[in-house]
N, C-alpha and C positions, 0 to 999 in steps of 0.2 A: 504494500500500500504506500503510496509515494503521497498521496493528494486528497484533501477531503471528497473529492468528488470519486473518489476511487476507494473510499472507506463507503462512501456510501452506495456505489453499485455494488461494494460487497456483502454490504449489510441485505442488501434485498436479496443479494441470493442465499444467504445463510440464515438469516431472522425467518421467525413465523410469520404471519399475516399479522398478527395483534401487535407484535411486538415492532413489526413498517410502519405501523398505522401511527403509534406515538412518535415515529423519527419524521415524520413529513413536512413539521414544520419548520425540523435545518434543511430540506432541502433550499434549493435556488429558486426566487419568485420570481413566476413566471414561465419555468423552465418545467414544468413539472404537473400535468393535468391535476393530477391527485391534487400537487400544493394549492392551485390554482380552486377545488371544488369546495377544498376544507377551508379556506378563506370564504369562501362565500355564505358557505354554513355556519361561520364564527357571524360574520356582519348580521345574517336575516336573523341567527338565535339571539343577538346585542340587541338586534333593532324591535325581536319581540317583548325583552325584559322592558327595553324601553318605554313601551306603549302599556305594559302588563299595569292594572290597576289592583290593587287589595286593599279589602275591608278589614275592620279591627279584627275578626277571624283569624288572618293571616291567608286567608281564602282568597280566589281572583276574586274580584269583582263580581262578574256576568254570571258565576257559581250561588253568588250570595243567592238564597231567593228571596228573602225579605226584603223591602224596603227601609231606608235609615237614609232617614235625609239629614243625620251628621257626615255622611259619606259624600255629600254634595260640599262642596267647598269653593273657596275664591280662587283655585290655581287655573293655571291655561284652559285647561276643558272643563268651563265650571257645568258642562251638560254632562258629566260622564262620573255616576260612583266611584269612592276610593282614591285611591293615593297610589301612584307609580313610585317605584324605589329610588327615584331623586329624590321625588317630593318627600319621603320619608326621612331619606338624609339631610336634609335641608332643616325637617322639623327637630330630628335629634339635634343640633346643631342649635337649637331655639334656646333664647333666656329665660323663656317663659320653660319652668320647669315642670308645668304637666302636658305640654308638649313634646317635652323631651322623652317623658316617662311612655305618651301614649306610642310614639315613635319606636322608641326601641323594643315594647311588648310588641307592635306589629312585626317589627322584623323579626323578633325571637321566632313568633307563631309561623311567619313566612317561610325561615330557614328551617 
């Protein structure tokens, strides 16, 4: 093996499937379909936590079935239940200390 790129055609011929699957993100971007697919699956899984709202449950949103219009709030989408996990780190983050407290019991229950 002279070259990382010749450590790594070695690795796919020697490695199982599971154990390629965790090396793909030192391959070269770009260069490499697989790096190329798992990139994209990172962005759309980021960009659903993104949007993902939770009620004091720790539950999505859209799961709750009750109604609780303390889950209606002043943030960006004041039309949409719950609290996205900015908006949660934003409130831990608060002076007001029963914001802080309601905050981190959501993410306790989330995680």
């Amino acid at each position: 093996v002279q070259s990382e790129s010749d450590l790594f055609r070695k690795s796919r011929e020697v490695l199982p499937e599971w154990e390629r699957e965790k090396l793909v993100w030192t391959g070269e971007m770009g260069k490499d379909d697989e790096t190329k697919h798992t990139h994209e699956e990172d962005k759309r899984w980021r960009a659903s936590w993104q949007t993902t709202r939770f009620g004091f449950d720790g539950k999505k949103a859209d799961e709750t079935d009750e109604y609780c219009s303390e889950l209606y709030h002043h943030g960006n989408d004041q039309d949409q239940p719950g609290y996205t996990l900015e908006e949660l780190l934003t409130l831990s983050r608060s002076s007001v200390s029963a914001q802080r407290i309601a905050a981190f019991k959501i993410l306790d229950r989330v995680l």
